[in-house]
N, C-alpha and C positions, 0 to 999 in steps of 0.2 A: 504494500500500500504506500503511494506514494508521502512524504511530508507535506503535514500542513502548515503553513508559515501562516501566523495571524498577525496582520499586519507588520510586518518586518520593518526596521529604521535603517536603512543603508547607512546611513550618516555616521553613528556610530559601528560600522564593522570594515575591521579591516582589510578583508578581502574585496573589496569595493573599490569599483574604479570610475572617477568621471570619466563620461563618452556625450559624444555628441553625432545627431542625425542627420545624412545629404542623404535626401530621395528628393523627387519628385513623384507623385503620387497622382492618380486617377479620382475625380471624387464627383458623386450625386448627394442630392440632399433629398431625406426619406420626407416621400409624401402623408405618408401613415405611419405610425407605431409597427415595430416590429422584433425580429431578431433575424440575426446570422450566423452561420457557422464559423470562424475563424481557424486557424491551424490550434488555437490552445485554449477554445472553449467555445460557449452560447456567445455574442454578444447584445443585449436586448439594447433598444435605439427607441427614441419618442421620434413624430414627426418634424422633422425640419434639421435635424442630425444628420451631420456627414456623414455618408458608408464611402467609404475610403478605398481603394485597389491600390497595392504598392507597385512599383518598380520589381517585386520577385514574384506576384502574382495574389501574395496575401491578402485577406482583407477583414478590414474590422468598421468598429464603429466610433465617432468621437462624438460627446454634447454638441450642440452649435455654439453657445459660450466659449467652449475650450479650443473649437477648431479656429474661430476667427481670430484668436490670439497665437495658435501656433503654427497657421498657416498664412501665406501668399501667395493670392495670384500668378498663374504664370501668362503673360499676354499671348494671344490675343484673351485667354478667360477675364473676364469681369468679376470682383469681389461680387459672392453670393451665388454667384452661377455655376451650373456642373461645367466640370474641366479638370484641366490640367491646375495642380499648386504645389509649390516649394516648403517644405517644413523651415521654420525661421530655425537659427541655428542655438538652440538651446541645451545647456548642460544637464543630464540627466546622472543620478548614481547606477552603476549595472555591475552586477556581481554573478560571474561564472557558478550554474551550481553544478553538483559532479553528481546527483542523485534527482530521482523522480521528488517534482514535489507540488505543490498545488498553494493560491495565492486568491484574495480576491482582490478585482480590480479597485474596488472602494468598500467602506465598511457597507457592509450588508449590498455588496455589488456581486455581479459574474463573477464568478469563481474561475480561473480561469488552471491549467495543467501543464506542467512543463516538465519536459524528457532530461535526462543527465547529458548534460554539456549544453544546454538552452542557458539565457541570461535575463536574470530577474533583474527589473529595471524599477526606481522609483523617480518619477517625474516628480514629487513633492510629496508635504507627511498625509501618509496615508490615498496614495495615490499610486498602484501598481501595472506594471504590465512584465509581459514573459514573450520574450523574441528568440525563436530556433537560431541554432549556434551558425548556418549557412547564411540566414538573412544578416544576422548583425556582423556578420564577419563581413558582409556587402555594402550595409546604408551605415554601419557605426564605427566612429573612430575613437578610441579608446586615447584619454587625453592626458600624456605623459607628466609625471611629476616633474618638479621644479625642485 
């Protein structure tokens, strides 16, 4: 059975490393309430939420709140229109785990499941995601100490 991490704090553990995201991503915005399968769980969406397609074929869901803030237009797309958009280049924590384990995305959110050698990420407290070891060895750059 894999572990259950209940809200994990990157911040404090040392195996932790800032990285940061270059995709360009595919995006619609949900006319209806729903969900989708993603590579590492359900994701459930209200309408007017991004469903996302990456640059490796994945796809998920973000709020609309959170996507206008971590995404830009790429032209010719127009802010709020389906297209083409660039993730702003933000620091997230991501920690290699070497074991099956399970996370949810926010408290009492999707639950989401990650295989050994996948990367648990927190974008802020209490705020998770789980990226397979090929995708982030592709959109994420792992950002060397100083």
């Amino acid at each position: 059975m894999p572990a259950h991490l209940d809200n994990p704090d990157l911040s404090c553990d040392p195996a932790a490393r800032p990285a940061v995201k270059d995709e360009t991503v595919q995006v619609e915005f949900a006319v209806i309430a729903g969900s989708l399968g993603s590579a590492v769980g359900l994701n459930h969406f209200r309408a007017g939420d991004a469903l996302i397609t990456g640059s490796t074929g994945d796809r998920w869901c973000v709020s609309r709140d959170r996507f206008d803030a971590k995404y830009r237009p790429v032209p010719p797309t127009q802010a709020g229109a389906c297209g083409s958009y660039r993730n702003r280049p933000v620091t997230v924590l991501a920690r290699q785990m070497h074991e099956a384990f399970r996370v949810a995305r926010e408290a009492g959110g999707d639950v989401l499941n990650g295989a050994a050698g996948d990367w648990l990420l927190q974008y802020g407290p209490g705020d998770h995601g789980i990226v397979d070891r090929a995708r982030f060895e592709r959109v994420y750059r792992i950002i060397p100490e100083s």
